[in-house]
C-alpha positions, 0 to 999 in steps of 0.5 A: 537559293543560289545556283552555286552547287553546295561546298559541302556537297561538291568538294573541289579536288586537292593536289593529291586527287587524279584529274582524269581516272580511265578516261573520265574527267573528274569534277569534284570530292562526293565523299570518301569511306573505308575502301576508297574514295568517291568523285562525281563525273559525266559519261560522254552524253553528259550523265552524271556518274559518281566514281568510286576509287579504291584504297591502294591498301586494298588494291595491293592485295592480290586476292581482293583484287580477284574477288573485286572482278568478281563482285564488280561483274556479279553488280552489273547483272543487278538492274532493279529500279530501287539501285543505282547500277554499275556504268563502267570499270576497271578491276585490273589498273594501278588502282581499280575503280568503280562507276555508278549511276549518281542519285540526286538525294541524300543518305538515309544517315544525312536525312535523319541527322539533319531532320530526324525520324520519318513519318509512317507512310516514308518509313513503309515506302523506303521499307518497300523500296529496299526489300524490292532492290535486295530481292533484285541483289540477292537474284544476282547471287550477292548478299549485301553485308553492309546495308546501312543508313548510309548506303540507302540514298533518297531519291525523288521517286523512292530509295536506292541501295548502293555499294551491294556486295563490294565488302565482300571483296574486303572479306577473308582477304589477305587484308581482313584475315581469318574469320573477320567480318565485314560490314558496319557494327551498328547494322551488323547482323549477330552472325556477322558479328561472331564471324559465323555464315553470311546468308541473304537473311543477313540483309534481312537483320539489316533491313530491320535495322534501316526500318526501326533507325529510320523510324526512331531517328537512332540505332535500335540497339544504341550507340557507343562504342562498338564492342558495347553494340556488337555485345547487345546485338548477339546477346540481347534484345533492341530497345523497341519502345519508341517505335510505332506500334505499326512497325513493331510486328515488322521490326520484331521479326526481321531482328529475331538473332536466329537466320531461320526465323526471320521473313523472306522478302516478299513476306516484307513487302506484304506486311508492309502493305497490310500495316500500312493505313494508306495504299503504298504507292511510290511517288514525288510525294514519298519524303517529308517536304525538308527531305525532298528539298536536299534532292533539289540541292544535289540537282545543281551539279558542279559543271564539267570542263568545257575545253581541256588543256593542249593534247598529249600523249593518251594514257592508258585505260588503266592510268591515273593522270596527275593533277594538271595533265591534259586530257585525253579520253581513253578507257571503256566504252560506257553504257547508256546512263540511267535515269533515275526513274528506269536504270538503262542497261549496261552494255559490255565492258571494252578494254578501251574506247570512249569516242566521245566524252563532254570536254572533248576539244572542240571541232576546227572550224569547217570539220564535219559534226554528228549528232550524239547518239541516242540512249543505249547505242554503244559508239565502236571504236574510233580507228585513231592515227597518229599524223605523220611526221618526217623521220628523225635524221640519222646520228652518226656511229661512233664505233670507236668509241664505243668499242674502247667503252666496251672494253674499259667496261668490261675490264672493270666488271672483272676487277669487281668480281675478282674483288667480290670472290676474294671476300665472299666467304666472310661477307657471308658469315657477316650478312649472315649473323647481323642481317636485319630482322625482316630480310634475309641473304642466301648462297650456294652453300660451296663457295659460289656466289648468288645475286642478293634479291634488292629489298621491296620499297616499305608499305607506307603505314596506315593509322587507326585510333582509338581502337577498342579491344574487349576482354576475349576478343581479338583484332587482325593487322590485315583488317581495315578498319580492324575490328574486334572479333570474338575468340572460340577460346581462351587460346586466341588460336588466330588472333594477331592481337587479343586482350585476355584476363585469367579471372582466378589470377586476375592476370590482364594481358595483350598477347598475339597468337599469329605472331609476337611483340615487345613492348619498347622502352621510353627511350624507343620511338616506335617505327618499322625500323625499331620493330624490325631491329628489336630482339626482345620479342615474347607472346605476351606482355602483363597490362601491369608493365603497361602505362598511358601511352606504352608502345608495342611492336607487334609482328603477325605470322602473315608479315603485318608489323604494327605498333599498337600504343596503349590508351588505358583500360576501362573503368571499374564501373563500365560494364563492359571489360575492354582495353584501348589501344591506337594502331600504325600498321605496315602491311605486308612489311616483312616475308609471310611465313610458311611461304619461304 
């Protein structure tokens, strides 16, 4: 095989991707989710850390941010065999960020699309090795949430679990709304996809699930789409029929719907050894030999740069650098690196540092050199100067210039604002009645004039398509990716979106209880600026007036405007009842109400 890292693996940065995020340089695009992105980097030994950055979406919000820091300083407590640690951070920047030690194997979700089902003795170990990190997890006081496929990567010497307990921070945020859920639908727990309490034994359902899919090489309660998959889940039984008859006592239990009911941790690892025919013992040997041969893939690491561009101004720790800008290490101090066989142990996190970093510029000839430190030394603080420059030569005052500036300035001032009085009256009743919907004007009330708040530049929008909304079921503008989420009633109390059949009328509708909408005519193209000028406005609007293709504007209470577009309802023979819509929101858009 070639030296050359994999395209598909390491893909190089784009115009639109930083250069340098808190003083790491990064190397290439691992991949990208539903809170940020991720890239590969180095610590200044030459570790390889993978390097999340979240959405700007999510890091406007302020309580996310709060339960991010949260999140992020109860994950760098976890220090097991079977995770990948957190190495270094910053929850307060313009947009906050997360490192992690890099693991050189693939997802469970890649293997088995590539290669299908593992055989018994893989599925037992990978069961083992999981159950082993969210005990490590769940001692740190954090439920996972989102353990799927695709957060379990195979390493060489076993599984390791990563993003545990960062969906957490997307939960009953601003962003997710009232009672959403967190977590992926196919691995979902029952209480999780009825928005009940999350527990440990959450994990435990998705355990289950990780067990019987990398069994099966599919989700035990099959695909479709995802309010078909939340249905079986809650209501019905998994089709277990092709599991292996050694699993099943596992399986079976770990699924069972009711929390109380399902095994403790250490109850897993024990039956998994009692089922297994063979001792379990991790080892090089863990995965079919096709598996291991893509660890070897994602040893052949994209190389750091080795000389960066000229010196400029440092950034600041929390600072992105644009595409192009030079280098200058800043950020906090890194702790030792993992390896992947014994996780070192993260040190404290420091507002700044890196001293040292693998494309720092290279010492003049003659300067001293010093050996790197060993493992686990935290290297203080480098004491930095500036060198010294002469000071620049004074300009000479111009007094009178600038006192006749002065005066000119300020006899200006005072014809504007004898201007602004003389009309003050009927530009307020003006404003006051044609004031675009979203903004408003405000006075003293006794003839005085007040400073007019300058308008918030507008969020920009975020698209979602192919959004499927079940009769009963609601959806909130915050929650990103929305999903649907069962309604307690026929009310739809707290939904901003919601999809509702009166069975005795056979009346469909789409409504919204946190809000209103209008459906826009033909001519109407729909933006945030037809949603904020539109007068039309209702709770709810008849499927009969709505057609393939039909625009909604929609405002929620909580000051999201989104344009929900009508793509059908299901068919007659389907057996489930959902209509589909693709959605543009704007975030935050317009004054939340109840907050004045």
């Amino acid at each position: 095989m070639s030296n050359t890292p994999s395209a598909n693996l390491f893909k190089p940065l784009q115009e639109s991707d930083p250069v340098i995020v808190g003083g790491y340089r990064l190397a290439a695009v691992l991949g990208s989710g539903g809170m940020g992105k991720v890239y590969l980097s180095y610590t200044p030994g030459g570790r390889p850390l993978a390097l999340k950055v979240i959405r700007p979406e999510f890091s406007e919000d302020p309580e996310f941010r709060r339960r991010f820091k949260q999140e992020v300083q109860a994950a760098q407590r976890v220090q097991g065999l079977y995770t990948a640690p957190v190495i270094d951070s910053d929850t307060d920047g313009a947009q906050p960020w997360l490192a992690t030690a890099y693991v050189p194997g693939p997802s469970l979700a890649h293997a088995v699309a590539q290669h299908g089902g593992l055989p018994l003795r893989s599925v037992l170990l990978l069961t083992v090795g999981v159950a082993e990190a969210l005990h490590v997890i769940h001692g740190a006081g954090i439920v996972h949430r989102d353990l799927k496929p695709a957060n379990v990567l195979l390493a060489s010497d076993g599984p390791r679990v990563i993003d545990f307990g960062i969906a957490r921070a997307a939960d009953a945020t601003s962003l997710t709304g009232t009672g959403v859920s967190v977590g992926t639908p196919a691995f979902m727990a029952p209480e999780q996809a009825s928005a009940a309490t999350i527990t440990p034994a959450t994990d435990i359902f998705a355990l289950g699930q990780i067990t019987a899919f990398a069994a099966l090489g599919s989700p035990a309660y099959g695909d479709g789409p995802s309010h078909g998959v939340l249905y079986r889940i809650v209501h019905e039984d998994p089709d277990l029929s092709r599991l292996p008859a050694e699993l099943l006592p596992l399986v079976s239990r770990c699924l069972i719907r009711d929390p109380a009911g399902r095994p403790s941790l250490t109850e897993i690892i024990e039956l998994c050894h009692e089922l297994s025919p063979v001792a379990l013992r991790q080892g090089e040997d863990w995965l079919p030999q096709a598996v291991a041969g893509s660890i070897t893939e994602r040893l052949r690491l994209p190389e750091p740069a080795k000389t960066p561009p000229p010196p400029a101004a440092a950034p600041t720790p929390t600072e992105f650098s644009p595409p192009g800008a030079p280098y200058t290490p800043t950020g906090s101090t890194v702790s030792s690196a993992p390896t992947q066989s014994a996780p070192g142990v993260p040190g404290p996190v420091t507002p700044t540092g890196h001293p040292m970093h693998p494309a720092y510029p290279t010492p003049a000839p003659g300067s001293p050199t010093y050996p790197l430190p060993g493992p686990g030394y935290h290297t203080p603080h480098p004491v930095t100067q500036a060198p010294y420059a002469p000071p620049a030569p004074r300009k000479p005052k111009r007094t009178g210039l600038i006192v006749a500036a002065s005066v000119v300035g300020v006899l200006v001032v005072l014809g504007v604002i004898g201007s602004l009085l003389s009309d003050g009256s009927s530009d307020d009743r003006s404003n006051g009645a044609n004031s675009p919907r979203g903004t408003s004007s405000s006075g003293s009330g006794d003839g005085g004039s007040s400073a007019e708040k300058q308008p918030a530049a507008d969020p920009k929008p975020v698209s979602y398509s192919g959004v499927d909304v079940p009769e009963g079921y609601k959806i909130m503008l915050a929650d990103s990716p929305p999903r649907p989420l069962e309604s307690e009633d026929a009310a739809y109390d707290d939904g901003d979106l919601y999809f509702g059949v009166v069975r005795f009328l056979d009346e469909a509708s789409i409504g919204t209880a946190n809000g209103e909408l209008v459906l826009l005519n033909n001519t109407q193209k729909g933006s945030l600026e037809t949603c904020r000028a539109e007068t039309r406005y209702a709770k709810e609007i008849g499927l009969d007036q709505l057609s393939n293709g039909s625009e909604i504007c929609v405002l929620s209470d909580a000051g999201h405007v989104a344009v929900a577009t009508y793509r059908g309802r299901s068919d007659q023979s389907d057996p489930g009842s959902y209509v589909t819509i693709d959605l543009r929101i704007w975030r935050n858009a317009a004054e939340a109400k109840g907050n004045e």
